[in-house]
Backbone as CSV, one residue per row, in Angstrom:
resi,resn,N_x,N_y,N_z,CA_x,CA_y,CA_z,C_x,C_y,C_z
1,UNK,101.948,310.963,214.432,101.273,312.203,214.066,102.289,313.332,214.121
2,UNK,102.350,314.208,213.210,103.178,315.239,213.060,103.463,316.335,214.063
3,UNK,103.993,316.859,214.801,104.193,317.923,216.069,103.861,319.198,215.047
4,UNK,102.572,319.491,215.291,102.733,321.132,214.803,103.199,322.055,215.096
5,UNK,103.759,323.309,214.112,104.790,324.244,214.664,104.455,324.802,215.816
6,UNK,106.016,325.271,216.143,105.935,325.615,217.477,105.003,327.187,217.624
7,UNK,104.792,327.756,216.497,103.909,329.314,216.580,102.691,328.681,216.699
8,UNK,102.373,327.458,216.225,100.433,327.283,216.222,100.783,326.686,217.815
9,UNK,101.527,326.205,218.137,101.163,325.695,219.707,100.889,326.723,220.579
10,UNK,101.712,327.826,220.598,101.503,328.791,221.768,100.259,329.373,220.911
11,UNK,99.996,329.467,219.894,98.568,330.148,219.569,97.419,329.661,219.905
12,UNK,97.527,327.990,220.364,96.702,327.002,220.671,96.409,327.831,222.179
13,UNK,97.983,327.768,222.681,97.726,328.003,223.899,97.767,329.415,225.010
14,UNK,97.457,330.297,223.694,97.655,331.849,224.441,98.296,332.465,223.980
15,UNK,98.877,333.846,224.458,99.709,334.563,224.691,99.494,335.229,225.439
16,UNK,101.072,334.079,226.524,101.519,334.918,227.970,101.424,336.518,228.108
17,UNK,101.460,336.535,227.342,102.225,338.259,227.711,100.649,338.556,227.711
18,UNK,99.544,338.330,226.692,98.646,338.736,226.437,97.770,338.755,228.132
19,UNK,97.811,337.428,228.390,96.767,337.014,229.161,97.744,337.509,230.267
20,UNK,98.959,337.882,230.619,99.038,338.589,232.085,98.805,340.568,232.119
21,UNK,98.451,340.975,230.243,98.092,341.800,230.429,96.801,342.137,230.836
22,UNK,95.646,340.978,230.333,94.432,340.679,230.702,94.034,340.899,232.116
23,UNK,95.026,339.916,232.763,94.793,339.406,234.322,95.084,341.293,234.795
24,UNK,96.076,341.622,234.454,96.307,343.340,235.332,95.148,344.061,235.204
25,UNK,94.911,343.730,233.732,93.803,344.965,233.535,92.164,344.847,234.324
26,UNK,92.173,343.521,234.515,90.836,343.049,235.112,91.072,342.939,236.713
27,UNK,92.495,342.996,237.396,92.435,343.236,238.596,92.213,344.659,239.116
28,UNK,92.987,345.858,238.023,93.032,347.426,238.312,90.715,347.161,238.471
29,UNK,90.268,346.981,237.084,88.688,346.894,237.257,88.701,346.775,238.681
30,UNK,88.888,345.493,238.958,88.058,344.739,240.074,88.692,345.975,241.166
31,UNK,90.028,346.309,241.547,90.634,347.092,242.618,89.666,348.569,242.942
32,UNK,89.460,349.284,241.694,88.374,350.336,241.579,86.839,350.476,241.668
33,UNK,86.534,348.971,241.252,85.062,348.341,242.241,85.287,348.071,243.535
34,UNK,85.945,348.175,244.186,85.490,347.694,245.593,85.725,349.053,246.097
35,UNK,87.108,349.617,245.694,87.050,351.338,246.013,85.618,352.016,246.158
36,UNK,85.113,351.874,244.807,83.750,352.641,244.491,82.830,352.170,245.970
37,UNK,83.056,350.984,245.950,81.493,350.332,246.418,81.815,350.657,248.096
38,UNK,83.374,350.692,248.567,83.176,350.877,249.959,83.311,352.096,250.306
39,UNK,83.587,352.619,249.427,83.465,354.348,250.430,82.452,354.880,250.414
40,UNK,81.182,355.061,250.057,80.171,355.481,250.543,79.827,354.398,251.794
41,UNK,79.930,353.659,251.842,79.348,352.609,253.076,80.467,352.909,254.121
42,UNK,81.838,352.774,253.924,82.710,353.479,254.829,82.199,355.548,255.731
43,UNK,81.664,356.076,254.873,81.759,357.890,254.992,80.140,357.339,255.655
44,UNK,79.411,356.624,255.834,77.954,356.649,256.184,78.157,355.834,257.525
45,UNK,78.656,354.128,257.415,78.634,353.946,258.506,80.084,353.554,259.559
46,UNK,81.013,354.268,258.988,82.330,354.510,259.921,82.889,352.825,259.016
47,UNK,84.232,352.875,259.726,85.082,351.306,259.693,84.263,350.486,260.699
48,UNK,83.894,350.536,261.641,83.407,349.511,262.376,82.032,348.653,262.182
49,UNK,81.301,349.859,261.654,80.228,349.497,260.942,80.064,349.088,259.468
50,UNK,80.754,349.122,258.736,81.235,348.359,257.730,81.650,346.776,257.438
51,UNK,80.843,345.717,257.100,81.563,345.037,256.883,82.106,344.348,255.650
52,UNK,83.410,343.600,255.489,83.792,343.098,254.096,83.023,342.175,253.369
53,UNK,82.288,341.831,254.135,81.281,341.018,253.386,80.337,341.669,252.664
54,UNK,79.884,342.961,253.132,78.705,344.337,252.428,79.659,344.482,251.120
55,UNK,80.905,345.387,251.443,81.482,345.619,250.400,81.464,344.761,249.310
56,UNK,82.084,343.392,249.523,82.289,342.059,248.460,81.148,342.249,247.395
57,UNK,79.608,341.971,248.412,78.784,342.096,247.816,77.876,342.481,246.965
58,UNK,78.668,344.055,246.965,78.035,345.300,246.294,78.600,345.467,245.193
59,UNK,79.641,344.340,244.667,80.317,344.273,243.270,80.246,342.719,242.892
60,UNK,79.475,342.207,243.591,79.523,340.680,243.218,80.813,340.288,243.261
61,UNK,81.971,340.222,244.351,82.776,339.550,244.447,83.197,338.771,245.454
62,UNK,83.907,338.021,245.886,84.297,337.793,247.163,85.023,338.322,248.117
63,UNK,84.767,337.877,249.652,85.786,338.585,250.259,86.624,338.369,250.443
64,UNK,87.262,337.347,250.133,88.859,336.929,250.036,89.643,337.672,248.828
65,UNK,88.548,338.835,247.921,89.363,339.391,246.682,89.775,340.953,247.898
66,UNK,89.062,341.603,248.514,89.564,342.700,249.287,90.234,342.117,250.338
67,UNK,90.577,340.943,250.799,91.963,341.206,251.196,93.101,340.199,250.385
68,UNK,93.076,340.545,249.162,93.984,339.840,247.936,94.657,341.407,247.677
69,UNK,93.281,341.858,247.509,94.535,343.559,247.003,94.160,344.507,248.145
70,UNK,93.713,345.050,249.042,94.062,345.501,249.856,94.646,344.718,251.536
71,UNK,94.464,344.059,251.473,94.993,342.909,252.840,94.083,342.950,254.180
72,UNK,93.932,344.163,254.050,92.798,344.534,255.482,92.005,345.400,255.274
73,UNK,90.814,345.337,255.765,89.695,346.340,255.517,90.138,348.046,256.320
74,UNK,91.788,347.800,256.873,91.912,349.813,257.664,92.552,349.837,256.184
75,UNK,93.334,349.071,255.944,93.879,349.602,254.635,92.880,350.452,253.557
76,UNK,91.910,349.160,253.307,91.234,349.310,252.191,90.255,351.300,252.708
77,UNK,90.051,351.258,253.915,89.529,352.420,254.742,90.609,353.659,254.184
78,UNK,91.601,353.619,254.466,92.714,354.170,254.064,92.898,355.000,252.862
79,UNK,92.880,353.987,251.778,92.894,354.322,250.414,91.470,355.287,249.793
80,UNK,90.335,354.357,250.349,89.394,354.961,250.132,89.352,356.633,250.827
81,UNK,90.020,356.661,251.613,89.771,358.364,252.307,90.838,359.345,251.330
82,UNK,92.220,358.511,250.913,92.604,359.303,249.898,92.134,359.787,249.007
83,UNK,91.873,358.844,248.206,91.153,358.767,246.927,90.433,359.840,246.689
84,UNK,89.374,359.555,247.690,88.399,360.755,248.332,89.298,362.011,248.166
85,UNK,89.892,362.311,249.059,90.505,363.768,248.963,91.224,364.385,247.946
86,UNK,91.751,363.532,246.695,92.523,363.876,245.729,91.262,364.208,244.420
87,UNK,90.117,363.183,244.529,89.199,363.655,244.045,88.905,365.404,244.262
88,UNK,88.470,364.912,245.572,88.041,366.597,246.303,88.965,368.026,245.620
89,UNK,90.281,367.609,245.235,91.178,368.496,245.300,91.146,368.960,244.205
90,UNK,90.706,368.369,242.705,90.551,368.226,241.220,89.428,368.831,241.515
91,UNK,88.058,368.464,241.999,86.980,369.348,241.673,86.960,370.580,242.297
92,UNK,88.149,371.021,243.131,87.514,372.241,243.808,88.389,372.440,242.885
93,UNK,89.803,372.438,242.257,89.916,373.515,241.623,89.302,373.775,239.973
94,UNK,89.168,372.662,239.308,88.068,372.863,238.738,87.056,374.244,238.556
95,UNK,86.516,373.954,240.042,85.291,374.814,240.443,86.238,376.594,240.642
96,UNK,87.491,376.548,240.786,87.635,377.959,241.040,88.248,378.440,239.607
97,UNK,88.677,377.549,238.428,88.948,378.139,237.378,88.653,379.442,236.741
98,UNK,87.264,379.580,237.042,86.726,380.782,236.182,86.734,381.966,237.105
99,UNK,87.293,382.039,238.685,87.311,382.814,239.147,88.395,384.340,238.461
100,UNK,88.045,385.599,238.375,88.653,386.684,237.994,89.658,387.039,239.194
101,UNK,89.324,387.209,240.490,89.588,388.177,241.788,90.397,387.050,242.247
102,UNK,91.556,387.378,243.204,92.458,386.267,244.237,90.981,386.224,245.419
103,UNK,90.061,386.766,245.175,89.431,386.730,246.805,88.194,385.914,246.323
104,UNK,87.795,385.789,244.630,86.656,384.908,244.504,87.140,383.470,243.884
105,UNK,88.409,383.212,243.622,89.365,382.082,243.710,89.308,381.257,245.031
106,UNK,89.753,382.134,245.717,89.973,381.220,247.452,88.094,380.828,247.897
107,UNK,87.622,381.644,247.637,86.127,381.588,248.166,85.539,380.282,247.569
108,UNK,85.711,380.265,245.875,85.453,379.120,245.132,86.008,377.860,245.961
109,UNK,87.243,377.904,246.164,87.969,376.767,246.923,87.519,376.215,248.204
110,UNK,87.159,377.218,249.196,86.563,377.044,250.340,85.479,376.501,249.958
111,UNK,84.289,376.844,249.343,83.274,376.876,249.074,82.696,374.940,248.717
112,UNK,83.874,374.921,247.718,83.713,373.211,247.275,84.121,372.231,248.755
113,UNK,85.286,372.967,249.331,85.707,372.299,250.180,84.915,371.654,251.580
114,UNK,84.129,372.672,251.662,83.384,372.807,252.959,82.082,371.838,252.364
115,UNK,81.608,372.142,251.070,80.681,371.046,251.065,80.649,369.556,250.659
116,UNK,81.650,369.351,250.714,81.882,367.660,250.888,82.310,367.369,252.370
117,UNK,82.339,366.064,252.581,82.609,365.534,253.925,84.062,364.268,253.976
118,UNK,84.521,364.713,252.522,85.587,364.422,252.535,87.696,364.424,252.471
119,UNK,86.767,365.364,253.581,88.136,366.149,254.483,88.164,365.585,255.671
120,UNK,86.898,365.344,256.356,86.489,364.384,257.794,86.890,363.343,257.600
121,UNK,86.514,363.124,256.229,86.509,361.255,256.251,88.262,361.001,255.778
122,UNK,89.009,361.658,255.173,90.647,361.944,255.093,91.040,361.618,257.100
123,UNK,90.436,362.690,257.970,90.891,362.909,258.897,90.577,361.758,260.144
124,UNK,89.879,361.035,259.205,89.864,359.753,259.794,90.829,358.482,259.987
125,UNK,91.003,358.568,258.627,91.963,358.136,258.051,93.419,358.152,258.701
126,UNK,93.856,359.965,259.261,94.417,360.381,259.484,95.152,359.471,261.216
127,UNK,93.480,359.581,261.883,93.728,358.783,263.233,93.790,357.160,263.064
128,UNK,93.140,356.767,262.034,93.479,355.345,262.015,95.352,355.249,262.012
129,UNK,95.665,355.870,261.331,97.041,355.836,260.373,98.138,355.894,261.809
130,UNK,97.591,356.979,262.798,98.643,356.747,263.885,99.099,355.403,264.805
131,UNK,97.793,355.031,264.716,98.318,353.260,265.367,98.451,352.729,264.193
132,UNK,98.438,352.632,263.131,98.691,351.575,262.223,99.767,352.497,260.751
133,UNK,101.215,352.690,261.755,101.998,352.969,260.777,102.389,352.314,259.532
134,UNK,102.262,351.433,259.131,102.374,350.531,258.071,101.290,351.023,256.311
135,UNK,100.539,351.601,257.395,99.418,352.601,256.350,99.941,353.826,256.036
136,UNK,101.154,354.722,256.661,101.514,356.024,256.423,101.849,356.541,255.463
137,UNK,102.859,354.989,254.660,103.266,355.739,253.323,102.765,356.657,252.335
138,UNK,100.962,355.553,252.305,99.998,355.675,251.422,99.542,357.358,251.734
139,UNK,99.447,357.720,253.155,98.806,358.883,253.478,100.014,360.049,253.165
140,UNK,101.249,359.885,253.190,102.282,360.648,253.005,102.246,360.592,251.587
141,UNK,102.170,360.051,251.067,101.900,359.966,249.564,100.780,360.907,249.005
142,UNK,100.392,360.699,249.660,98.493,361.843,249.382,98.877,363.279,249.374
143,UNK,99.126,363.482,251.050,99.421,364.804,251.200,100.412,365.405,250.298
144,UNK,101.391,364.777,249.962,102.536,365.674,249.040,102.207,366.303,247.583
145,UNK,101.287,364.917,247.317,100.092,365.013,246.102,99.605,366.062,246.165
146,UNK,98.696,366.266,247.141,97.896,367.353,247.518,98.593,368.655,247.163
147,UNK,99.625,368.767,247.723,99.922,369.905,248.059,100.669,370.790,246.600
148,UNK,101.372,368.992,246.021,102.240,369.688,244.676,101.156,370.226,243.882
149,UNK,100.356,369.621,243.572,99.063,369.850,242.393,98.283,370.651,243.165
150,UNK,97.791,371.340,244.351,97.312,372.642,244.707,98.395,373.753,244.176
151,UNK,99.745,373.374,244.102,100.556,374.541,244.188,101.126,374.642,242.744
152,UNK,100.614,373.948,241.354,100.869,374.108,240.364,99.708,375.076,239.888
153,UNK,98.184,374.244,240.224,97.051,375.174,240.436,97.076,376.439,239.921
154,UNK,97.522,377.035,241.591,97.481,378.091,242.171,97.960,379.163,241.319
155,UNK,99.591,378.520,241.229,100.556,379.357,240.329,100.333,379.769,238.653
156,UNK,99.698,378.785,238.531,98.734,378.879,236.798,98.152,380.078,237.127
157,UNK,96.795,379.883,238.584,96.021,381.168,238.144,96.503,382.500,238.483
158,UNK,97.898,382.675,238.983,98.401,383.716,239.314,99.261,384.282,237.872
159,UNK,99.803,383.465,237.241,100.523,383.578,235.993,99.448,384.117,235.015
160,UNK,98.438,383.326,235.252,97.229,383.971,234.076,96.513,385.078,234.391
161,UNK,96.270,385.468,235.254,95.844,386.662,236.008,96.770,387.903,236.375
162,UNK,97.793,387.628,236.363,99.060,388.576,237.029,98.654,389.141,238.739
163,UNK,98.192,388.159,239.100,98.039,387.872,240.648,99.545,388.782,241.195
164,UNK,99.597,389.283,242.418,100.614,389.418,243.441,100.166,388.047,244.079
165,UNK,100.915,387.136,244.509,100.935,386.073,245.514,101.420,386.692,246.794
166,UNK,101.136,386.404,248.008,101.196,387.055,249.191,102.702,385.942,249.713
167,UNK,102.135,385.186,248.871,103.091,383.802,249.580,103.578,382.438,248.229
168,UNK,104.117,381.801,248.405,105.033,381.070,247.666,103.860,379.933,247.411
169,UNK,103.520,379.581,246.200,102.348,378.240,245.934,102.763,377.757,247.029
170,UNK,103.707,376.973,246.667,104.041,376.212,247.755,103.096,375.918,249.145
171,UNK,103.639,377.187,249.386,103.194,377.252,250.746,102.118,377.750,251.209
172,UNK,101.468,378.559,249.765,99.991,378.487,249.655,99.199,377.454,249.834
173,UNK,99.417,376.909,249.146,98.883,375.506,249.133,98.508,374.585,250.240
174,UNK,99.829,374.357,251.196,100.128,374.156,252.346,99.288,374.377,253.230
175,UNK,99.240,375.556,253.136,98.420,376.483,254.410,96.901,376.560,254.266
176,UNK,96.488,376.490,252.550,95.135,376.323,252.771,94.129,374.947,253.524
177,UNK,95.314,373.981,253.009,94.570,372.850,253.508,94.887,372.398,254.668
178,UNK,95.945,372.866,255.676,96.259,372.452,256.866,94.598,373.621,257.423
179,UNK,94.286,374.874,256.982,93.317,375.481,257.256,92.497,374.885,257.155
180,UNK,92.148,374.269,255.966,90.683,373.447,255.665,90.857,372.380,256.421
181,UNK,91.481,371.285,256.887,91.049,370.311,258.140,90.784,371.121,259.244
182,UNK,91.832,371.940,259.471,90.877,372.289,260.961,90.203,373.062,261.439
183,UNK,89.745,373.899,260.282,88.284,374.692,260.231,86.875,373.137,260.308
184,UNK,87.886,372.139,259.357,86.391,371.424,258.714,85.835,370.231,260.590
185,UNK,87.239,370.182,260.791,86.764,368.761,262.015,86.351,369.760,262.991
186,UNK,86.879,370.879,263.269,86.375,371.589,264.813,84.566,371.742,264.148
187,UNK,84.365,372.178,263.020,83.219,373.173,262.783,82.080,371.400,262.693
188,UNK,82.762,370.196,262.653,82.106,368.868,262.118,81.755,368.928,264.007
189,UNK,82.582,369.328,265.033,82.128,368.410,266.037,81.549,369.744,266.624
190,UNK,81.254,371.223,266.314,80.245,372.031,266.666,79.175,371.966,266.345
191,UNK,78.932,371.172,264.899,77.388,370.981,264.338,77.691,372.210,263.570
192,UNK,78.435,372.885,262.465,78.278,374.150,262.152,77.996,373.740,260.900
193,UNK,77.193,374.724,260.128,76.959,374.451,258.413,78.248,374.613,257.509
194,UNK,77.785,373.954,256.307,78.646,374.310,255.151,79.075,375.898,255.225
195,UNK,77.963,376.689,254.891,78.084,377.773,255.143,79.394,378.683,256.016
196,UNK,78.470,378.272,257.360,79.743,378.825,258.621,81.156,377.820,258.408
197,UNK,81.244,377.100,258.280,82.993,376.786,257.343,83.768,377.432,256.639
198,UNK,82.745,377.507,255.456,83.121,378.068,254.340,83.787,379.985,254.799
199,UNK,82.573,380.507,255.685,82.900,381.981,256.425,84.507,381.984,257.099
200,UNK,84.337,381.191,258.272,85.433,380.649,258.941,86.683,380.455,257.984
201,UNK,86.879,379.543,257.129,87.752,379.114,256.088,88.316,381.053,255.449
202,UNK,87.444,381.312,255.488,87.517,383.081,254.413,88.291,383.434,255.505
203,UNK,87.871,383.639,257.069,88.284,384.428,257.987,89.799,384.411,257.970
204,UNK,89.814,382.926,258.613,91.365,382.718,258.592,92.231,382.793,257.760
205,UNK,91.956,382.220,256.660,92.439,382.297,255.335,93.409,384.034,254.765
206,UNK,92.304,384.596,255.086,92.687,386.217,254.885,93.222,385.966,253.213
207,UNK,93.852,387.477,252.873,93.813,387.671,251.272,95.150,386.305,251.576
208,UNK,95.066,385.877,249.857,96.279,385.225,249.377,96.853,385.610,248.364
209,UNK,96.503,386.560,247.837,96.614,387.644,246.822,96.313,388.926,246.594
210,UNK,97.059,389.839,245.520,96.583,390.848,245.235,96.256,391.105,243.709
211,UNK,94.932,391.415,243.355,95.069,391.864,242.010,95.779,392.834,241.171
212,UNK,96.576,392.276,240.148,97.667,392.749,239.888,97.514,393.585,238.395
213,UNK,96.126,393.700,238.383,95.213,393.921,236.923,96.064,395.239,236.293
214,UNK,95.095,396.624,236.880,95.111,397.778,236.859,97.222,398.167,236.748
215,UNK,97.730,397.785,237.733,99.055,398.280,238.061,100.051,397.684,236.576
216,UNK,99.378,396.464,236.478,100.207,395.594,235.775,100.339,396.128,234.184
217,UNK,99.142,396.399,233.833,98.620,396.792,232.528,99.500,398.434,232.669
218,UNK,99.030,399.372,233.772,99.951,400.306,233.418,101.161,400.628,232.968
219,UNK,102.026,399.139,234.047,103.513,399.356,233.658,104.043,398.694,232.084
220,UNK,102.738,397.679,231.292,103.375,397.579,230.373,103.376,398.985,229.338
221,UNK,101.838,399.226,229.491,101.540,400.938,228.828,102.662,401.556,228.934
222,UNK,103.794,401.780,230.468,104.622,402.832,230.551,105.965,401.944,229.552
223,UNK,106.030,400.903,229.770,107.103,400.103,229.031,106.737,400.374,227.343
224,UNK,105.565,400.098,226.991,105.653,400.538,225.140,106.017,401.992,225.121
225,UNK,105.426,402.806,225.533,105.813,403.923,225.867,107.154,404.616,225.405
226,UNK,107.828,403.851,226.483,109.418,404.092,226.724,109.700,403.807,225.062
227,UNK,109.420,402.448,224.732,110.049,401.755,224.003,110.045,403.119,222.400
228,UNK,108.362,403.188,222.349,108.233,403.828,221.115,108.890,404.914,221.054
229,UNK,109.234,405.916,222.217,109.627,407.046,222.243,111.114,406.945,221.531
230,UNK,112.238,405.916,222.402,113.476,405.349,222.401,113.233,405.362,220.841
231,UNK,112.686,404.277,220.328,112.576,404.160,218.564,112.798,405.032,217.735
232,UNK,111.564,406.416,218.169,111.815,408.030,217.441,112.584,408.446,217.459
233,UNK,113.196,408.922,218.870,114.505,409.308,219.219,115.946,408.541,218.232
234,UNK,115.420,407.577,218.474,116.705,406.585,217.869,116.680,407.035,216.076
């Protein structure tokens, strides 16, 4: 019997390249289902009360697939509290886009911040991470995240606004959210509302800007000014 060409054989039998793009794309799926499915069951009933078998279940998979891609359920705890917070970080600023004022910007920010509970559940994360350095990268990875993309943010709405910045994105940035954990865990173990956070968050916070509206607009007025006069003259 004749050996058919060698292109109908591998067509018989695949394409590698195809089917290990398959296999990635259906593991990222599966990696973002178990994400989904354990962090609300993680933020409700802690790591201890959690188990991998709930999670597995809540995507129809097994539990030998969460620890295939995450290895251990602090890990998988881990990721999920990032995740969480980088989310958090996109919708609050989001939410302060349409702000006009540097003082109803920061308020917007506080405002989103204080009403999620996933700054606690980050700061959980945070204490797992000290006994289990092997998890740090992931969390050092977050925060820098955090902080670059708060401080591109920031600097947009100061560029578009003609904001005075009091302080360097940077370190705007920095400072709001080292503020927002520890306004959010002290005010979590007083019993205090969204609300009184959000106040607190304002207090400390103080201006981070100045509106640069009125002054700004004058000096270009005095700059055409100059210019047209210079022109006549000239």
């Amino acid at each position: 019997m004749a050996k058919r060409p060698l292109q109908q054989q591998f067509e018989a039998q695949g394409d590698p390249r195809h089917a290990a793009r398959a296999t990635r794309s259906a593991g990222r799926k599966m990696r973002s289902l178990l994400l989904d499915a354990a962090s609300p069951m993680f933020r409700e009933r802690g790591l201890s009360g959690t188990a991998i078998s709930d999670i597995a279940a809540a995507v129809n998979a097994f539990p030998s697939q969460i620890t295939y891609y995450f290895r251990t359920k602090e890990a998988l705890f881990v990721e999920c509290a990032c995740r969480d917070l980088l989310y958090l970080a996109r919708a609050t600023e989001q939410a302060a886009l349409q702000a006009q004022t540097p003082g109803d910007y920061t308020r917007a920010l506080a405002e989103t911040v204080t009403a999620s509970d996933s700054v606690a559940f980050f700061a959980e994360a945070l204490t797992l991470t000290r006994r289990r350095q092997d998890l740090a990268p992931l969390v050092e990875r977050t925060i820098e995240r955090l902080h670059s993309e708060g401080a591109r943010a920031y600097a947009g709405q100061v560029a578009r606004h003609g904001w005075r910045s009091l302080r360097a994105p940077d370190e705007s940035s920095r400072r709001f959210w080292a503020v927002a954990i520890g306004v959010i865990l002290e005010g979590y173990a007083m019993g205090r509302s969204p609300d009184e956070l959000c106040a607190e968050m304002m207090r400390v916070l103080g201006d981070q800007a100045k509106p640069g509206g009125d002054t700004a607009r004058l000096r270009l007025v005095d700059e055409r000014d100059t210019s047209t006069n210079s022109t006549k003259e000239g």
